[in-house]
C-alpha positions in Angstrom: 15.5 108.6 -157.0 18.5 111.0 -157.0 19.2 112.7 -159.9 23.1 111.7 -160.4 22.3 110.8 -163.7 19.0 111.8 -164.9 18.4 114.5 -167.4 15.4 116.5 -167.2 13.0 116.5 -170.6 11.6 119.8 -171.4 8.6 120.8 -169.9 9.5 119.8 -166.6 8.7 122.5 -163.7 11.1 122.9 -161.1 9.8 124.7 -157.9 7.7 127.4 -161.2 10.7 127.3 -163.1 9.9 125.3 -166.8 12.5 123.6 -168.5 13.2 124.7 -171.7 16.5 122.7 -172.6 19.6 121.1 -171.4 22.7 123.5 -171.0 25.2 121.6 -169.7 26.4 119.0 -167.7 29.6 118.4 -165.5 30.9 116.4 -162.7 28.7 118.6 -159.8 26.0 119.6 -161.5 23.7 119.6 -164.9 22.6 123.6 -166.1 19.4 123.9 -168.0 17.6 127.0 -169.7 14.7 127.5 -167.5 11.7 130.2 -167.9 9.4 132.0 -165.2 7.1 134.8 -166.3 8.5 134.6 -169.5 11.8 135.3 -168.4 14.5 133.2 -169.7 17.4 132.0 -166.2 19.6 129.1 -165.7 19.2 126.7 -163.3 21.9 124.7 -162.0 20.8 121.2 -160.3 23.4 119.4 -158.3 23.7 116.1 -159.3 22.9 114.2 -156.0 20.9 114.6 -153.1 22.7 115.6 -149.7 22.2 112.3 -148.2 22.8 110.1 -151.3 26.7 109.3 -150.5 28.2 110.9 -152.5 31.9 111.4 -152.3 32.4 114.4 -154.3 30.3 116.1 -152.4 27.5 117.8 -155.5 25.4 119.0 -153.0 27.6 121.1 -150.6 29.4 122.3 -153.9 26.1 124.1 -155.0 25.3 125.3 -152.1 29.2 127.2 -151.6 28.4 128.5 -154.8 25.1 130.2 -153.6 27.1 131.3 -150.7 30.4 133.3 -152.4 27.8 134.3 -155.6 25.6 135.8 -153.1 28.6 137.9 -151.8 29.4 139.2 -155.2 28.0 142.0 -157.5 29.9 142.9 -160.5 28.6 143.7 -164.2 31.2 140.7 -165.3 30.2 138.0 -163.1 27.0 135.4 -163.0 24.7 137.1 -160.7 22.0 134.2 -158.6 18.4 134.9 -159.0 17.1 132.4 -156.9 17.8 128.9 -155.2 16.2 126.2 -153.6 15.5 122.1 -153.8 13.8 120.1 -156.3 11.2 117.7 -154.8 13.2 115.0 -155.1 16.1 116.6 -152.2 18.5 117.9 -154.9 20.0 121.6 -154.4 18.9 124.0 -157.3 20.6 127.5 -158.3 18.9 130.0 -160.8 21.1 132.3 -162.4 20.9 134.9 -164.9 21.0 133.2 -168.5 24.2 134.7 -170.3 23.0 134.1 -174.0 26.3 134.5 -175.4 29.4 132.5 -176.8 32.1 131.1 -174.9 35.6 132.7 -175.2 36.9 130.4 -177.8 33.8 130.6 -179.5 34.0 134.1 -179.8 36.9 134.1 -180.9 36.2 131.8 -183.9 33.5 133.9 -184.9 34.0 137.3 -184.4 38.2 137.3 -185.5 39.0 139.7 -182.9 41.9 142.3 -183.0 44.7 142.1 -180.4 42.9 145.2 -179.2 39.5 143.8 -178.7 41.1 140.6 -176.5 42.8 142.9 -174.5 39.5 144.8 -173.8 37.7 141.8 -172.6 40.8 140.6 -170.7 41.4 144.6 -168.3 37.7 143.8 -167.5 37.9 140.0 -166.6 41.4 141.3 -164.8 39.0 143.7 -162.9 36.5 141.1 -162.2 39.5 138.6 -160.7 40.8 141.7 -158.6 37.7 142.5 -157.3 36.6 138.8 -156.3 40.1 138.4 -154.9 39.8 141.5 -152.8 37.2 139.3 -150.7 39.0 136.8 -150.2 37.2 134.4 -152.8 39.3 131.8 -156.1 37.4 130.5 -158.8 39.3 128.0 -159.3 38.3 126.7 -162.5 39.1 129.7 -165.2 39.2 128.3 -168.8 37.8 129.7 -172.5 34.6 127.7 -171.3 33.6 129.8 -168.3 33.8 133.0 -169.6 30.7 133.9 -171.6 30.9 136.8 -174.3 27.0 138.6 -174.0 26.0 138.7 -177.9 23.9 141.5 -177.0 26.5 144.4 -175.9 29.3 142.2 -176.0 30.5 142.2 -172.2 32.4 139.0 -171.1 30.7 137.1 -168.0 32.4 134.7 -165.6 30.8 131.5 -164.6 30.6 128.2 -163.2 31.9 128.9 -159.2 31.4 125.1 -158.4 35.0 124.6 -157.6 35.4 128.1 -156.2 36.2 128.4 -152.4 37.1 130.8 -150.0 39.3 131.6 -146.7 36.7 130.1 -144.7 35.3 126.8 -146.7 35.4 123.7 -145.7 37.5 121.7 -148.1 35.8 119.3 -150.1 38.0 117.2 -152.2 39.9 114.4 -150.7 42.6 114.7 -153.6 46.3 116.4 -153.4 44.8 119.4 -155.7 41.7 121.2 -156.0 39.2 120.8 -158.9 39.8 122.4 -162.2 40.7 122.0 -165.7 44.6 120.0 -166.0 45.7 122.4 -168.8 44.9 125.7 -166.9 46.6 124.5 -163.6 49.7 126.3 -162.8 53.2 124.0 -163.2 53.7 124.8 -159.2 50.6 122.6 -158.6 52.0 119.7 -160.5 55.7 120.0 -158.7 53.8 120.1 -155.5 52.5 116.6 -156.1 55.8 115.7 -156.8 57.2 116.8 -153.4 54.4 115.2 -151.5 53.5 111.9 -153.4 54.6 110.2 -149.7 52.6 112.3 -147.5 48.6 110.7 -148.2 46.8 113.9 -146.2 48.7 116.5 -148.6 47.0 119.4 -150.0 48.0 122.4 -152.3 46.5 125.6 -151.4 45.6 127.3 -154.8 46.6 131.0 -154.4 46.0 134.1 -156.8 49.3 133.7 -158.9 47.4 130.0 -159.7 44.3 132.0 -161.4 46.9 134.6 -162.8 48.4 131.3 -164.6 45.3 130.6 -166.0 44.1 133.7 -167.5 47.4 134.0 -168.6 47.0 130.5 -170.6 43.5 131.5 -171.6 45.0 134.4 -173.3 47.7 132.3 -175.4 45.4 130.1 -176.5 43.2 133.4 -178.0 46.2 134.4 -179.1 48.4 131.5 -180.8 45.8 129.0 -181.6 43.2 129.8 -184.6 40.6 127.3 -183.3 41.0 127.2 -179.7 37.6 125.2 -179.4 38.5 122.5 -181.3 39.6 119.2 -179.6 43.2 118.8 -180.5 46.5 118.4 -179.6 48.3 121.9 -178.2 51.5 123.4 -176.9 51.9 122.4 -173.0 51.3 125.3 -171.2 52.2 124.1 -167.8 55.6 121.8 -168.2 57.1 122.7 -164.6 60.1 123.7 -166.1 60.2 124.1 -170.2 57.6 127.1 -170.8 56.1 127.6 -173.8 57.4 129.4 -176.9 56.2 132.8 -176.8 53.1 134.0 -178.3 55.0 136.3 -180.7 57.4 133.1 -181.9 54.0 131.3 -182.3 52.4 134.0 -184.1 54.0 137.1 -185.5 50.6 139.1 -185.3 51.1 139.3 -181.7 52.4 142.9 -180.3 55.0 142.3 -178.7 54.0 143.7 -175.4 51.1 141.9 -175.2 53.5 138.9 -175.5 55.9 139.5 -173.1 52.9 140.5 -170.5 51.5 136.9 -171.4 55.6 135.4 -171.1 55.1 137.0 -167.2 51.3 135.3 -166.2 52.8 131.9 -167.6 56.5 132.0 -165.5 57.7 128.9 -164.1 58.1 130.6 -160.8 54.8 132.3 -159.4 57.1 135.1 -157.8 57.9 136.6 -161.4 54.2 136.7 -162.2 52.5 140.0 -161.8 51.7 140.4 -158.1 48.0 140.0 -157.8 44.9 140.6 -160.4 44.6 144.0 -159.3 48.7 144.9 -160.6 47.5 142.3 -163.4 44.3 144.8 -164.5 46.7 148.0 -164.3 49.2 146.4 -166.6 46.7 145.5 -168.9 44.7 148.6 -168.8 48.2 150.7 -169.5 48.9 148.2 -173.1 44.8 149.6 -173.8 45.2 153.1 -173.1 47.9 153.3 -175.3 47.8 150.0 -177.6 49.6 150.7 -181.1 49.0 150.3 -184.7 49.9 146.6 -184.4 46.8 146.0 -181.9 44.2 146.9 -184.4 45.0 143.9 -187.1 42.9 140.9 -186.6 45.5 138.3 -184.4 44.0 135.4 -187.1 42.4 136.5 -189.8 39.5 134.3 -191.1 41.5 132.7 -194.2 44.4 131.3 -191.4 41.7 129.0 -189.9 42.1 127.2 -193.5 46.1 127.6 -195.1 48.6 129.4 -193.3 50.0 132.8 -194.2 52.1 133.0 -196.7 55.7 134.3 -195.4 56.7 138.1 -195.3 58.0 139.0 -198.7 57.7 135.9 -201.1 54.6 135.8 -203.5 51.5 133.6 -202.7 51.4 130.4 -204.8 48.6 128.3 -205.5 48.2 125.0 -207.0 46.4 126.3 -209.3 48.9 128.4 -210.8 51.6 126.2 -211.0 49.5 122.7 -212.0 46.8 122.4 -214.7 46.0 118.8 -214.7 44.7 117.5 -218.4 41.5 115.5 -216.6 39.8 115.3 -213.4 41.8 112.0 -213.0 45.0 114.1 -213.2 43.3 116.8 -210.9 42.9 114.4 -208.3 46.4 113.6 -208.1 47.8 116.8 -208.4 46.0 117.2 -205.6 46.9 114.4 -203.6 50.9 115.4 -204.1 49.7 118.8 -202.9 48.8 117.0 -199.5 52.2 115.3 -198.9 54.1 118.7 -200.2 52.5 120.5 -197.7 53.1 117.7 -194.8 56.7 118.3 -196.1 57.0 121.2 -195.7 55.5 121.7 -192.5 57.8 118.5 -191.0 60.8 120.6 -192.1 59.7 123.9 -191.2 59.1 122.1 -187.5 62.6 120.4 -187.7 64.0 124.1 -188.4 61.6 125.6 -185.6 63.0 123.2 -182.8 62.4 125.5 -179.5 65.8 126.3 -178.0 66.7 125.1 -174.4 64.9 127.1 -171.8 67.0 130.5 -170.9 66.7 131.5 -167.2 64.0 134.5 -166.7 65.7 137.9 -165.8 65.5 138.3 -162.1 63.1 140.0 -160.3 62.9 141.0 -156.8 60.0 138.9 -154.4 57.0 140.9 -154.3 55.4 141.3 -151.1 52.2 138.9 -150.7 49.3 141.6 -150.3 47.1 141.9 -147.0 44.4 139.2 -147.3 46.2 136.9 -150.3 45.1 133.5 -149.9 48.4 131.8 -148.5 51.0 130.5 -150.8 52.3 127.9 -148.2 51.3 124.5 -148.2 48.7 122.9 -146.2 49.0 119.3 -144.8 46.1 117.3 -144.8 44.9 115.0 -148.1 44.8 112.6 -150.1 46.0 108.9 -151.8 48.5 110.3 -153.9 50.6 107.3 -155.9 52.2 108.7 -158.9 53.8 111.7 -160.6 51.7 114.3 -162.1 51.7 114.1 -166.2 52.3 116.8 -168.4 49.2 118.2 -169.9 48.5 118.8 -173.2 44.9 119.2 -173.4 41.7 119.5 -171.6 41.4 116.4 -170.1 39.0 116.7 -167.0 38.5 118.1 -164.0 40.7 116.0 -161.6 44.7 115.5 -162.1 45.9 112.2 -163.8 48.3 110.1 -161.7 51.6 111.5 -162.5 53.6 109.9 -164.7 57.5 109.8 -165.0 58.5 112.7 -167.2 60.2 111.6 -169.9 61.9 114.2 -172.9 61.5 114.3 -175.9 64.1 116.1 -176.3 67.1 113.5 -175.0 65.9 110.4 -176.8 68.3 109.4 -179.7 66.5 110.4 -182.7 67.2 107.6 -184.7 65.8 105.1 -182.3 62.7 105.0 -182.5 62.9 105.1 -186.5 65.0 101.8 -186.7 62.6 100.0 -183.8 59.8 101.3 -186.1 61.5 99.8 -189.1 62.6 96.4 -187.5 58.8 96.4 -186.7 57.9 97.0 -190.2 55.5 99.9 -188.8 54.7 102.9 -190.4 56.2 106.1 -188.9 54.4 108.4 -187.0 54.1 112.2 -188.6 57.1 114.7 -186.5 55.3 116.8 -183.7 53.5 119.8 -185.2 53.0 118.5 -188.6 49.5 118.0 -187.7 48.6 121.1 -186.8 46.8 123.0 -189.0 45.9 120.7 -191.4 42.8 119.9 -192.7 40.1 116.9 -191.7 41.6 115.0 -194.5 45.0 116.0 -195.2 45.7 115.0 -191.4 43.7 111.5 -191.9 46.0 110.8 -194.7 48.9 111.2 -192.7 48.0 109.3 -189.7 48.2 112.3 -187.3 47.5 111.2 -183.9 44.6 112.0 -182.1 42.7 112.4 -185.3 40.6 109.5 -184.3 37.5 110.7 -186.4 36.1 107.5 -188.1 33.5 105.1 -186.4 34.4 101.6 -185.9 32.1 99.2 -187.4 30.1 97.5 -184.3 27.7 94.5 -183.6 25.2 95.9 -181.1 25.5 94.1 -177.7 22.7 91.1 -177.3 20.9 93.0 -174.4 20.1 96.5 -176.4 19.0 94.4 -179.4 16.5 92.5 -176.8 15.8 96.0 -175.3 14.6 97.7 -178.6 12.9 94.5 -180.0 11.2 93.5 -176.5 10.8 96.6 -174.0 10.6 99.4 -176.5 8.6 97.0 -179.5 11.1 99.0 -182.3 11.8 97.0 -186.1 15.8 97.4 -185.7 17.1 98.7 -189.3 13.2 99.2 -190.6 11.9 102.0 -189.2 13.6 105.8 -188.6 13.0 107.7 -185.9 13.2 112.0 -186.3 15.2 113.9 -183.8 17.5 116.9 -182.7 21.0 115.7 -182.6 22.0 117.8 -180.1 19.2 119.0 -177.7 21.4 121.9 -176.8 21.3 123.9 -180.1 18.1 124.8 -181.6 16.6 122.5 -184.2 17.0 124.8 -187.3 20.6 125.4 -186.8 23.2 124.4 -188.8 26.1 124.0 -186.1 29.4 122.3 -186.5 29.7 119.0 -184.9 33.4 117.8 -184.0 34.8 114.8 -184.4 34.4 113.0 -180.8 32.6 114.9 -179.2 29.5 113.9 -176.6 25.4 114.7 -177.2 22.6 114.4 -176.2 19.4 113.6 -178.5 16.1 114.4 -178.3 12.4 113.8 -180.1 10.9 117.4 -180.8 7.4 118.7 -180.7 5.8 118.3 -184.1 6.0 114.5 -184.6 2.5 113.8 -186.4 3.0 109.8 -187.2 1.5 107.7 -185.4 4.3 104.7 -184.9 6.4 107.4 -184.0 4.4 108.9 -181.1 3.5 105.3 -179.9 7.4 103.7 -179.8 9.9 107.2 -179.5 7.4 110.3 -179.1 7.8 114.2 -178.7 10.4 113.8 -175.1 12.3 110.5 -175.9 16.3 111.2 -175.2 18.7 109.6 -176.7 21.8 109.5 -174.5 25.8 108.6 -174.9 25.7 110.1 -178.0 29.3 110.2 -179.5 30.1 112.3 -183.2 32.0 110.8 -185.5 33.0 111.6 -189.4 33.9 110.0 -192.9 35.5 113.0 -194.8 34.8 110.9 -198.4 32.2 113.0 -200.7 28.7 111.5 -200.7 27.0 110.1 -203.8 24.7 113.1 -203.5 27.4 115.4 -203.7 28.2 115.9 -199.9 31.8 116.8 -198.9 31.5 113.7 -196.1 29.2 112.1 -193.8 28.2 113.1 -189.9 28.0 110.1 -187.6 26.4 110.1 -184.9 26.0 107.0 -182.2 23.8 106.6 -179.5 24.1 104.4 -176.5 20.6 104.6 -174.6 17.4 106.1 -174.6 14.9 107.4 -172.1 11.2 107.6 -173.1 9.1 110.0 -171.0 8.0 108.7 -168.2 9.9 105.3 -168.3 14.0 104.0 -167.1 16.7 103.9 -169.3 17.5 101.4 -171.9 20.5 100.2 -173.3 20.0 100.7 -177.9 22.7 100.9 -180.7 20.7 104.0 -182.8 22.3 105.3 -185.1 22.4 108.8 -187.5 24.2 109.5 -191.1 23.3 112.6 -191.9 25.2 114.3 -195.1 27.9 116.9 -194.3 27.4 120.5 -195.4 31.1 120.9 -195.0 34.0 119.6 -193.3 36.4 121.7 -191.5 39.7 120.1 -189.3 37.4 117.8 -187.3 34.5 119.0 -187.2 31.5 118.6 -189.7 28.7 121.1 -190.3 24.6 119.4 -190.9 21.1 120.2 -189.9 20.6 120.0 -186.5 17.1 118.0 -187.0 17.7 114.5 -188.6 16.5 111.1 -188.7 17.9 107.9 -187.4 17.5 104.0 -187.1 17.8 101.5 -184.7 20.6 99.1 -185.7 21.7 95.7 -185.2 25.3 96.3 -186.5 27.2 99.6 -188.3 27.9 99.5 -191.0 
């Protein structure tokens, strides 16, 4: 069997390495916490075997990775330990374990100053410049591969499966490389423009690409208060309007910083700093000599709940200006507070419409350093039948089909109001009211992409024969304890938001004996999707976390299709995400609710 799609339980042993838990998974490989000699690594295991078929090519991916990490030693990046193949043909890479948080989670948690960021970023600049210098792209920079070490607070790149070098075979058969659409530079998308005729098409990524990216991974530190949280953003990567800058966005920005960050996200790659190592200098010069206005938090922790209240006017509250009679009253003072504030923030974004694009100052064409991967185009790729989208999230690791770009911007305003109105439809919140808001705040005003709420479900004939017959569970009778998400530890309290994917798992401990007959100590519950109801509990809870899964794997046995099911109480709700105890109990279903 290849292991494409199986996830390993812990325990297992890989070639000595024990598997503690899972990681995290992607398109090329799946990353678990491994031990040896008490020593805790990561080991990455490539999806499929080298002879399994497989067209994106897991296997060779894995083993590039071994190959340019191999040539690299630097204190910020992933350094290999070991490698070899599991016994059943698939590739494995052991890695140092970073035990750290990602950069957006870092920055949630720690409320850095512009002066910290900027620290972490002259060193990642340095990393870059370094890596470059031999010739080698990663390809795939976002907040999710750069790993801040909790214990001396260093930031660590990872995750080379899409990186290449001058001498790789290419391994995609698509008009652009892998990586992450909202990091890609706007050159990339144009390019599949230009060449949607020519089928064997391919872009070559080049240095000012990853300069795009750390330049957008910066904005989003700096402009957005919850950069991990799944939401709408500003498009980073329009291939002609660029964003507004992070100093519009946010006034806690220095303004140099800003106008550096204006420079790694140009429209034209020429007007981008040179390469990483011009990058690192320019960014080392803002730290050596940084200002008062770099040692203020860029968001404190209160803007992560209301917005700042405007330079000069006095802070008001609800409760100063409303002192409802009963709770009843309370309650609906409360409610008009919501539709104030969405109000407000429609007119405010009305007001704040970003002017028309003004042309970039010129600068002279830099010279392309000695050994720069090449800017020009090769010509040799892909099916290529549509135009490239404009991205406005993380959406995967391959490029939609492109879409015709359409403005918002030169539609008649009124249009879509009176089609709406002839329909008898409600109308959609203006862009950027929805931003910021809270979980329910947004719900109430129908902000798109909130999509938060499970919909009620009759479970499918064959998982209701599956959990009756194959796995002898009484669906809606019996509960089943487990770790919601086999990726945190089982006494934490995380946050779980709205949509996102998990996997559960059965924990050591379980002392009843139905339970280690029918789902014991190992059992995986896959396809596991969050959801939330933001209404308070009988019990007192703010809201409710939902979480649905799709199949199971008991030790030792195949997959089954289930419908299983937890409602655990919230501990608190915040934008779309829910906080609740990690370990929970849940049910086999027949329908929800």
């Amino acid at each position: 069997m290849t292991l494409n799609l199986l996830r390993l339980p812990s325990g297992t042993v890989i070639d000595g390495w024990h598997v503690v838990k899972e990681l995290g998974n992607g398109g090329f490989a799946v990353v678990y916490l491994v031990e040896k000699n008490g020593r805790p690594h990561a080991l990455k295991l490539a999806r499929h075997r080298d002879a399994s078929g497989d067209e994106k090519k897991t296997h060779a991916r894995v083993l590039r990775e071994l190959a340019i990490l191999l040539t690299l030693s630097h204190p910020n990046i992933v350094s290999p330990r070991g490698y070899g193949y599991a016994e059943t043909g698939n590739v494995f890479l052991v890695l140092d374990y970073v035990d750290g948080w990602t950069l957006g989670e870092w920055k949630e948690r720690k409320h850095p100053t512009a002066r910290e960021i900027l620290s972490v970023f002259v060193k990642l600049a340095s990393a870059l410049a370094y890596m470059h210098s031999k010739g080698i792209l990663h390809r795939d920079l976002k907040l999710e591969n750069v790993l801040i070490r909790k214990s001396d607070g260093e930031p660590v790149i990872i995750d080379y499966s899409c990186a290449t070098h001058g001498h790789a075979d290419e391994l995609t058969d698509e008009g652009l490389p892998p990586g992450t659409d909202r990091f890609r530079a706007p050159e990339q998308f144009r390019f599949l423009r230009e060449h949607i005729d020519e089928h064997r098409a391919r872009y070559a990524f080049q240095v000012a690409d990853e300069i795009f990216a750390l330049g957008a991974m910066l904005y989003e530190l700096l402009t957005d208060a919850r950069p991990t949280q799944c939401r709408d953003r500003f498009t980073l990567n329009h291939p002609i309007a660029a964003p507004l800058p992070a100093r519009k966005v946010n006034p806690r920005v220095p303004e140099a910083l800003s106008d550096l960050v204006d420079s790694m996200l140009s429209r034209d790659p020429e007007r981008r700093p040179v390469d990483t190592e011009v990058l690192r200098r320019e960014l080392a010069e803002l730290q050596a000599d940084p200002g008062e206005d770099f040692a203020a938090p860029v968001h404190p922790p209160s803007e992560q709940r209301q917005a700042e209240p405007v330079e000069g006017e006095t802070p008001v509250t609800l409760a100063a200006t409303v002192k409802p009679r009963s709770r009843k009253l309370g309650r609906l003072a409360a409610g008009a507070a919501v539709v104030a504030l969405a109000a407000a923030v429609a007119l405010w974004s009305v007001s704040q419409d970003a002017p028309a694009p003004t042309a970039e100052p010129h600068v002279a064409a830099r010279p392309v350093p000695p050994g720069a991967p090449s800017a020009s185009p090769k010509t040799v790729s892909p099916d290529m039948s549509a135009p490239a989208p404009i991205v406005s999230g993380d959406a995967g690791s391959s490029p939609a089909a492109v879409q015709e770009e359409v403005s918002v911007k030169t539609q008649r305003p009124d249009a879509p109001k009176q089609a709406r109105a002839e329909r008898g439809q409600k109308a959609p919140p203006l862009p950027g009211v929805c931003k910021g808001l809270p979980l329910v705040a947004a719900l109430a005003m129908g902000c798109p992409g909130v999509q938060v709420r499970p919909e009620p479900f009759e479970c499918p004939a064959g998982a209701q024969e599956a959990m009756s017959e194959e796995l002898g569970w009484n669906v809606g009778g019996e509960r089943f304890q487990l770790v919601i998400d086999d990726r945190k530890g089982r006494e934490e309290d995380p946050w779980f938001p709205a949509g996102a994917d998990v996997v559960g798992v059965v924990p050591k401990g379980v002392t009843d004996p139905r339970h280690l007959q029918v789902a014991p100590p190992g059992t995986r519950f896959l396809g596991g999707k969050v959801y939330l109801i933001p209404e308070k509990t009988r019990g007192g809870a703010p809201g409710r976390v939902i979480v649905k899964y799709e199949r199971v794997k008991l030790p030792g046995k195949d997959e089954l299709p289930v419908c299983f099911v937890v409602d655990a109480p919230a501990e608190a709700l915040k934008d779309t995400a829910g906080k609740t105890a990690n370990l929970a109990s849940g049910k086999p279903v027949s329908k929800w609710p």
